[in-house]
C-alpha positions in Angstrom: 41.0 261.4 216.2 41.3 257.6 215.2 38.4 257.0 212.3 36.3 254.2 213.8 35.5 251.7 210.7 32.1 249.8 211.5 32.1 246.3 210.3 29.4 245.3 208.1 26.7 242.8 210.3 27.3 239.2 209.3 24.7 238.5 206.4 22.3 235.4 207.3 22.3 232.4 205.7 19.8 231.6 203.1 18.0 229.4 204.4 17.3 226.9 201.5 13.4 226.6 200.3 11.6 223.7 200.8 11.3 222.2 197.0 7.5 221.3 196.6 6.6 217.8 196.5 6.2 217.0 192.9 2.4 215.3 193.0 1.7 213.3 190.4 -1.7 214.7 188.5 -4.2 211.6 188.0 -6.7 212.2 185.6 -10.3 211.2 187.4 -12.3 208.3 185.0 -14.9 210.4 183.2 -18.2 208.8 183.9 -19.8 207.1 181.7 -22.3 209.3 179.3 -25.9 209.0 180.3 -28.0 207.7 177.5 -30.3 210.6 176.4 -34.3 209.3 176.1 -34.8 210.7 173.2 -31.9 208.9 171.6 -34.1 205.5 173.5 -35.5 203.8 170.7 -39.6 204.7 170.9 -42.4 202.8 172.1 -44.0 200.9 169.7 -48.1 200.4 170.1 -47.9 197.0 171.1 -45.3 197.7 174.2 -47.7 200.3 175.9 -50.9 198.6 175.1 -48.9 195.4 177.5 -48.1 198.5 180.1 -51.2 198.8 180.4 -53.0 195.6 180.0 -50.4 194.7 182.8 -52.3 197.8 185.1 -55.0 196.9 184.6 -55.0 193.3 185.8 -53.2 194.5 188.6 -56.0 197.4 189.6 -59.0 197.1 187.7 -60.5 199.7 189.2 -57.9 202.5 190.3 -58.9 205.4 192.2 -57.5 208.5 193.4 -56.7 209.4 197.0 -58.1 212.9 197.6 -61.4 212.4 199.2 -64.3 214.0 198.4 -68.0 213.5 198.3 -69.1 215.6 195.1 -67.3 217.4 192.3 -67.0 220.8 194.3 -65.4 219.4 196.8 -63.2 217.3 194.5 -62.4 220.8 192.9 -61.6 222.3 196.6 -59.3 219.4 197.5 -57.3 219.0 194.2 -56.4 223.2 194.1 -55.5 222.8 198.2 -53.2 219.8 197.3 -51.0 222.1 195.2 -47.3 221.4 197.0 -48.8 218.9 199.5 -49.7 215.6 199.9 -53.0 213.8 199.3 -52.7 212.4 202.9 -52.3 216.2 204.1 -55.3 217.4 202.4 -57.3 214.4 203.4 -56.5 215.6 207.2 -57.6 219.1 206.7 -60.8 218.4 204.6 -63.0 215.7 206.5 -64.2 218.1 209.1 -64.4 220.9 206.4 -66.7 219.2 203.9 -69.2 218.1 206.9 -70.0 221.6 207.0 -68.9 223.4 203.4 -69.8 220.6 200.9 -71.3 223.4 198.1 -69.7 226.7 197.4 -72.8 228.4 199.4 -71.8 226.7 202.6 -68.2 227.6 201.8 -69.1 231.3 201.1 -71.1 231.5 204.7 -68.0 229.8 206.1 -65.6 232.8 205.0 -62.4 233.2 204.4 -61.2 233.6 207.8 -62.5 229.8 209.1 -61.5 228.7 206.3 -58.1 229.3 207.5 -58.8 227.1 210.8 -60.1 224.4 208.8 -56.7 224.0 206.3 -53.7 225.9 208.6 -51.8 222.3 208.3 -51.5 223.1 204.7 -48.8 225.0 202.5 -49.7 228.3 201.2 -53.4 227.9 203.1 -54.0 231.7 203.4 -53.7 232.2 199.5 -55.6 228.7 198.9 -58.1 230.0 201.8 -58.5 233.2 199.7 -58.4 231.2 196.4 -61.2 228.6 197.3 -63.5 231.5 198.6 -63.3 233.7 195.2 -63.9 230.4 193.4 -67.0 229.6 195.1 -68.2 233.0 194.4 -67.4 232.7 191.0 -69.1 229.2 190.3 -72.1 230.9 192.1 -72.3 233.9 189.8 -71.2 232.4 186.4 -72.5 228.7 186.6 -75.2 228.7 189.1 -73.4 226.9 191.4 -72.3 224.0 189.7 -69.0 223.3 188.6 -68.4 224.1 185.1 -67.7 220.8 182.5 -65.1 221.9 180.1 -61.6 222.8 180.7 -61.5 226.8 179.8 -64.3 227.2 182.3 -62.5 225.3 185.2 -59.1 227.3 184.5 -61.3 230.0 184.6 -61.8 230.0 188.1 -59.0 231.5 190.8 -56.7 228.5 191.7 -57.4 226.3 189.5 -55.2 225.1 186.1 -55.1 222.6 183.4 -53.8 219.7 186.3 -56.8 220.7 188.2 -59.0 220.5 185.1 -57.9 217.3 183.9 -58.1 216.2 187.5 -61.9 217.3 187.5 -63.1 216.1 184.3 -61.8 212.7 184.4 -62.8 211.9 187.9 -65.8 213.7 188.1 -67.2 213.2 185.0 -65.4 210.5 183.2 -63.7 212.8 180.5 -60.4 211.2 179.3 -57.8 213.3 180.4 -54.3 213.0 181.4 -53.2 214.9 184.5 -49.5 215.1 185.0 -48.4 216.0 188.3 -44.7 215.1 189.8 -45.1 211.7 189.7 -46.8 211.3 185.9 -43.8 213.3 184.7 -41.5 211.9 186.2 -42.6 208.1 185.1 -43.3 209.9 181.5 -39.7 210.7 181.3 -38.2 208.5 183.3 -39.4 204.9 181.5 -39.6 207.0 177.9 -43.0 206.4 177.1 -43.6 210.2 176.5 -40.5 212.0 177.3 -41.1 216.1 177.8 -39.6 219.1 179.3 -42.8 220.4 180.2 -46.0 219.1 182.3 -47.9 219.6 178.9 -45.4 217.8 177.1 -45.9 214.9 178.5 -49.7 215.0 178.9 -49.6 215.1 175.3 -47.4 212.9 174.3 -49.3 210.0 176.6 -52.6 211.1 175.6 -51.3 210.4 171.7 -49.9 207.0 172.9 -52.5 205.5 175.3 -55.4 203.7 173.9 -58.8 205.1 174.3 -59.7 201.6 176.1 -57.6 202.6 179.1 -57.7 206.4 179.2 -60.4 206.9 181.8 -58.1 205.4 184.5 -54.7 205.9 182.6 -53.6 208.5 184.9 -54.7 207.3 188.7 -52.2 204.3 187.0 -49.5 206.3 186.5 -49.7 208.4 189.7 -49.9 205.2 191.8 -47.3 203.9 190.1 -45.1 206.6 190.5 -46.0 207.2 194.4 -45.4 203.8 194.8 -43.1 202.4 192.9 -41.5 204.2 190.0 -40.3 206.5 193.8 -38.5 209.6 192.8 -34.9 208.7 194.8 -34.6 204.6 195.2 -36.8 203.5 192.5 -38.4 199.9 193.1 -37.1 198.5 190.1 -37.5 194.9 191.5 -40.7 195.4 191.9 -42.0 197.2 189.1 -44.6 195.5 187.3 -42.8 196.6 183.8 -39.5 196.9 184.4 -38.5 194.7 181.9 -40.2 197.3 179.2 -38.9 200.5 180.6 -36.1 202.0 178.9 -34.3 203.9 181.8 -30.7 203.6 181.7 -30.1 203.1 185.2 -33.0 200.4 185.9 -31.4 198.1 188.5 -32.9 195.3 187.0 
């Protein structure tokens, strides 16, 4: 027999790789560096006492805007605004203090219509629970008054130093400094008394404030923060000491 040679198959063509696009690598601007406050050169005395001279004229007589009609129920509304608004608690608390206005009436109220009363609000069923144990506690340890220093006030379930400082300034005139969002961020932000912490900052503006303008030095500085000083799109055109404040990024 004939020996049958196979042919080898035809080999394909390479087919010839696409060369990458050479892309030309731009390097992105670096930002600029943000100016740290506490490399902001301090302020001196004289430039706070004008912050607050300027406040002053502006509000003589500031006020804060949780309603209440005596210091229990001032201590109520300020541990139920924890992570809520003023304007929120206000809702929730007209109808409730008609008919729980000492911590008595709150007790015979219970925990459970207590819940009906301040649903609207964040975390009500542990504040619920939290204003019910308080009330028992004034009742038992401070015959049903609410206690004047600020040990005794943290003492009681719900309540901590911004409640405290809340209580014993507007309640009974103590010179405190409560720092809440918007005193820390205007603490920070303007470098009057920049801080990491809530305490921080309460300290630092209680060493710079004067004594003549500590008694209303934090409704101020909440208002002005709420208001103005706003957290996203500050109103820097507006802002009654913009030309003081040493944030960077002032648009003015």
């Amino acid at each position: 027999m004939a020996k049958i040679t196979r042919k080898p198959a035809p080999r394909k063509a390479a087919v010839p790789k696409k060369k990458a696009k050479a892309t030309a690598t731009v390097a992105k601007p670096k930002a600029p560096a943000k100016k740290s406050l506490k490399a902001i050169k301090p302020w001196t005395p004289a430039e706070v006492h004008e912050v607050f001279a300027r406040f002053r004229k502006a509000n003589p007589e500031p006020k804060g805007e949780l309603e209440h009609v005596n210091p229990f129920t001032l201590l109520v509304a300020v541990v139920l605004s924890a992570q809520a608004t003023d304007a929120g608690v206000n809702k929730a608390t007209r109808a409730l203090f008609e008919i729980a206005d000492t911590p008595q009436k709150m007790l015979d109220l219970g925990e459970e219509r207590l819940r009906e009363y301040i649903k609207t609000i964040g975390l009500y069923r542990t504040k619920a629970k939290n204003v019910i144990a308080l009330s028992a506690k004034m009742l038992s340890d401070f015959g049903g008054e609410v206690p004047r220093t600020r040990a005794e006030i943290e003492s009681l379930p719900g309540a901590g130093r911004k409640t405290a400082n809340v209580v014993l300034n507007m309640a009974f005139g103590e010179h405190t400094m409560a720092v809440d969002t918007h005193v820390f961020r205007v603490g920070n932000r303007t470098g009057m008394a920049p801080g990491k912490t809530p305490l921080e900052v309460e300290l630092g503006l209680e060493k710079m404030i004067p004594a003549e303008f500590m008694l209303h030095a934090h409704h101020w500085l909440i208002l002005h923060g709420r208001y103005t000083c706003l957290a996203r799109k500050p109103r820097c055109e507006v802002c009654l000491i913009n030309d003081l404040c040493r944030w960077p990024e002032k648009t003015v």
